[in-house]
C-alpha angles and dihedrals in degrees: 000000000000137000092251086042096056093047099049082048089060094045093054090049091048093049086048092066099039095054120096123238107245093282094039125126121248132331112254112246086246098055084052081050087056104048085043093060098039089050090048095237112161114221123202106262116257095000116143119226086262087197089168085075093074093075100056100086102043091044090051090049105045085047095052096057098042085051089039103047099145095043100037112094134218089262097044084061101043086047088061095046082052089054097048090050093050083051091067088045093051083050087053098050102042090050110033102013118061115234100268098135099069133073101201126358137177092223138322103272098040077061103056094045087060093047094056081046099055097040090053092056098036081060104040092038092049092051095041088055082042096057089034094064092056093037129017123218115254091184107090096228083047095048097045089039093062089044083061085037089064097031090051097048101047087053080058092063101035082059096047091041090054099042093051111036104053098199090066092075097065102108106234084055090043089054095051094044086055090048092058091039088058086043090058101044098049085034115045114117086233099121136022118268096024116273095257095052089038092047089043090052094037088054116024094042096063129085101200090047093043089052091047096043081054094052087048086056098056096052095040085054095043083049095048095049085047086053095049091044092054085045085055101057092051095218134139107264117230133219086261091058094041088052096064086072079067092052087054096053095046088056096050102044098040088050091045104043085050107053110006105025095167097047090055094043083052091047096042091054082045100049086048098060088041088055093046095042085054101050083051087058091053100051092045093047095232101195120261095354094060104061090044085061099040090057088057091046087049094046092048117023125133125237088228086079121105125181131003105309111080102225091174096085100041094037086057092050088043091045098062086026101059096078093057091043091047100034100099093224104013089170101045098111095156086073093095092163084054117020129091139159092224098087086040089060099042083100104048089039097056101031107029097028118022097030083048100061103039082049095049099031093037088051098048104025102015115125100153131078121215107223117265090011146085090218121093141238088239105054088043081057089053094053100048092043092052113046084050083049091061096038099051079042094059088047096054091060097046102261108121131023116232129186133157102294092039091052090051095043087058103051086048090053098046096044093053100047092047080049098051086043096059101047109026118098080205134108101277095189093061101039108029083061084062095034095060096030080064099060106035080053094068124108130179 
């Protein structure tokens, strides 16, 4: 026998005796770290388990519709009931079942965490195009959530459809899969009148969102010529540069939540299946598209990527995007007893705001190290004193409302995100948006 048989030999055998019979208690971290090598699951270097995550989305979920009574649907609150079951499934699997359900992953509990998220929207978004078909929405964020609705599901399956059937990524059949997948979303008697002609009229009719889609342009060109010219030089990009996508997206969300709420839930669906459909051409290699794609993954890419996805990008655009996508009713800006901008913002606050500034102000001034952490007093300062700078910004102009519980809700929030920031291995843009979601979402 050779050297690597024996030693798979003695694996197996290991694993054999760390595993639990079928009413045993938990499976030991080094049995997990078995079945994720021998399924070839790539786990994000020096990332703890992180099993507290689990619990984010149902939590955000189950108090939203406790704080929002009168705006959460029935769905909404059978969505978070969902979410809290498939919390005591993920519970179930990290500590009795192996990993064997996810490709690449980051780490066990990130996945999970994707998994409750993409269950509860397979489930809400199926119903909503359901009812749709019988009924069409006459609300406008009804109307333009069961257009995302369409658009994101049908990238599901784009995405199931190529990974499984091996023949689809050949490029002249992926081309005509994403050709249906664009027919069905501009085409599907969903609304009235159809979503291209609804989505043409909602956006292109309008003064204030013309002027604010023209505003997205020009940052999305002056972005795109910054990213080409980076491409250009051919140089490893640091944490500063990579932090100026997070300044972007805190000029366009905060733009966007404060004067044309709808149009930025619609784009940010939008932006999400184009992100995803991309990252499917360049897995695929899809000629002459592919390559272009692979040099600004290479440019940019975060070291928190493992594997051959590249989350970075979609987790940054999920992360501010999560309170508008979870709030019950994030454009209902006429309930004045419920309604706040504080909960809209917890995305744009702890990943554009608050990460940017410990990134950019640890890297360049930081001296002291936090304990158990590679991150510095300074930058966490940052951080804090940031995000409460723009909070106590956005009050001053009348922005946002703040009393007493607010105030301290804030603080709270922000303090504990900084916090979470400064000590968690995780992937900060996808869970201190919930985090803080969560507690900017309380009411007494």
């Amino acid at each position: 026998m050779t050297t690597d048989v024996i030693e798979s030999v003695h694996v197996a055998e290991e694993s054999e005796e760390n595993m639990t019979d079928e009413e045993g208690c938990c499976i030991s971290r080094k049995h997990l770290e078995f079945n994720c090598r021998s399924r070839n699951i790539q786990r994000r270097p020096n990332a703890s388990d992180g099993i507290w995550l689990c619990v984010l989305l149902p939590l955000a979920l189950i108090i939203n519709s406790w704080t929002y009574q009168k705006s959460s649907s029935l769905l909404y609150k059978v969505c978070g009931l969902i979410s809290f079951g498939l919390f005591l499934q993920s519970l179930e699997i990290l500590f009795k079942l192996s990993c064997r359900s996810v490709n690449v992953i980051a780490n066990l509990a990130k996945a999970t965490v994707v998994a409750q998220g993409l269950v509860v929207f397979l489930f809400g978004a199926s119903v909503k195009v359901f009812i749709a078909f019988d009924e069409p929405p006459e609300v406008k964020i009804e109307e333009m959530t069961t257009i995302l609705s369409v658009t994101l599901l049908g990238v599901f399956l784009l995405i199931i459809i190529t990974y499984g059937v091996s023949f689809c990524r050949r490029p002249a059949v992926f081309l005509i899969l994403l050709a249906a997948w664009a027919i069905l979303t501009l085409l599907a008697p969903i609304t009235d009148p159809l979503p291209v002609e609804l989505v043409a009229e909602f956006i292109f009719l309008d003064t204030g969102r013309l002027s604010v889609l023209l505003i997205y342009a020009g940052v999305a060109g002056i972005t795109g010529a910054f990213v080409a010219w980076k491409i250009s030089k051919k140089s490893s990009t640091s944490v500063s540069v990579r932090k100026i996508f997070h300044l972007v997206i805190v000029i366009v969300y905060l733009i966007g939540i404060i004067f044309q709420c709808t149009m930025l839930f619609l784009l940010s669906g939008l932006v999400l299946a184009l992100f995803i459909v991309f990252e499917a051409v360049r897995l695929v290699a899809f000629p002459k598209i592919a390559p272009h794609l692979e040099a600004i993954i290479a440019a940019f890419v975060d070291a928190k990527d493992a594997g051959l996805v590249a989350f970075t990008p979609i987790y940054l655009l999920a992360g501010c995007s999560l309170p508008l996508w979870l709030h019950p009713s994030p454009c209902d800006l006429t309930d004045s007893t419920t309604f706040t901008l504080l909960p809209l913002i917890a995305g744009v606050l702890s990943v554009g705001i608050g990460d940017t500034m410990a990134g950019v102000v640890g890297s360049k001034f930081g001296r002291h190290r936090l304990v158990n952490s590679q991150k510095t007093v300074e930058g966490t300062v940052a951080n804090i004193a940031s995000q409460l700078g723009m909070i106590f910004f956005l009050h001053f102009v009348g922005l946002l409302h703040l009393n007493i519980f607010t105030i301290i809700i804030s603080f709270v929030g922000v303090i504990v995100n900084a916090i979470i920031e400064a000590k968690t291995d995780q992937v900060d843009n996808l869970f201190l948006p919930l985090v803080t979601f969560i507690i900017f979402s309380l009411r007494f």
